[in-house]
C-alpha positions as CSV (number, residue, x, y, z in Angstrom):
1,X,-35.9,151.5,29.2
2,X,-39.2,149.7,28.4
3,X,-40.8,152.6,30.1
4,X,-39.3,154.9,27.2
5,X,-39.4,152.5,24.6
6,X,-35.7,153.0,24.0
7,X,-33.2,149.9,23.3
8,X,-30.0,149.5,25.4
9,X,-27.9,150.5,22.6
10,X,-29.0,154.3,22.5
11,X,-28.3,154.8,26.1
12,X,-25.7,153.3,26.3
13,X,-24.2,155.4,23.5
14,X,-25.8,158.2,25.1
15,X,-23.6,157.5,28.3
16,X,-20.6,156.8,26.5
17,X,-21.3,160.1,24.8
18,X,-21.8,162.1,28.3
19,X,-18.9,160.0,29.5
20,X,-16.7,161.4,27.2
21,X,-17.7,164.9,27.5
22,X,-17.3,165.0,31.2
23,X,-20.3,165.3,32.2
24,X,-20.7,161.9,33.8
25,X,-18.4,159.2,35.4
26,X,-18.7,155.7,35.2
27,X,-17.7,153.1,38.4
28,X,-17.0,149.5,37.5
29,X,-19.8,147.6,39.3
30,X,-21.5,151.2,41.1
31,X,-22.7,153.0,38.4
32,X,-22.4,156.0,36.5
33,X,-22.7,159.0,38.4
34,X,-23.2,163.1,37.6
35,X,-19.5,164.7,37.6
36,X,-19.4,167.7,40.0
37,X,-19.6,171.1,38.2
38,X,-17.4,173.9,39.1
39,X,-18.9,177.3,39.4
40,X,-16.0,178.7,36.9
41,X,-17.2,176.4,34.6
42,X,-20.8,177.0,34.9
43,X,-20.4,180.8,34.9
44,X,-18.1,180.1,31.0
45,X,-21.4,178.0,30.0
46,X,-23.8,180.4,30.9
47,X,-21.7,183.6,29.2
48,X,-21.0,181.5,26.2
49,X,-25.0,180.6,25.6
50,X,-25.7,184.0,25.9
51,X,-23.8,185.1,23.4
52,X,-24.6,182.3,21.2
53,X,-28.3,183.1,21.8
54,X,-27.8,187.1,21.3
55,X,-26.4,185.8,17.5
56,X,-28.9,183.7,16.7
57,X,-31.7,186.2,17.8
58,X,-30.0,189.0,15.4
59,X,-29.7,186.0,12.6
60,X,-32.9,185.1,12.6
61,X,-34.7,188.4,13.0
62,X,-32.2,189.8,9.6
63,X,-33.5,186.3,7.9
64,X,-37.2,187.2,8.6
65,X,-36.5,190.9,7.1
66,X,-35.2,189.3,4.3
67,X,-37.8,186.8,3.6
68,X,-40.3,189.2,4.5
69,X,-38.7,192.0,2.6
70,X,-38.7,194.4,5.3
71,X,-35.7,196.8,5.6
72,X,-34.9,198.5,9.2
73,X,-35.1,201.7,9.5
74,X,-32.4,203.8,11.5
């Protein structure tokens, strides 16, 4: 932590945090170790940031017309 110039409390909120969202598990006096991911899962992630990322593309290129004052053209 010295390293990253970071105090204890942010990482350990920061654990806490991926503790609570599954994506880590903590052992009492082992550690705190990466849960395993299941490919289902992974595959939901990946579909759902692609869609995500698909909206925000359209968003922001309709905010740029807008501030830019361009209109599209069909």
């Amino acid at each position: 932590m010295k390293r990253l110039d970071v105090g204890r409390t942010p990482v350990r909120e920061a654990i806490q945090r991926l503790q609570y969202d599954g994506f880590v598990f903590v052992s009492a006096r082992r550690g705190t170790f990466v849960s395993t991911i299941d490919i289902n899962d992974l595959t939901d992630v990946y579909e759902a940031r692609a869609r995500i990322e698909s909206w925000a593309t359209r968003l922001a290129a309709e905010r740029l017309r807008e501030f830019a004052g361009w209109t599209l053209v069909s």
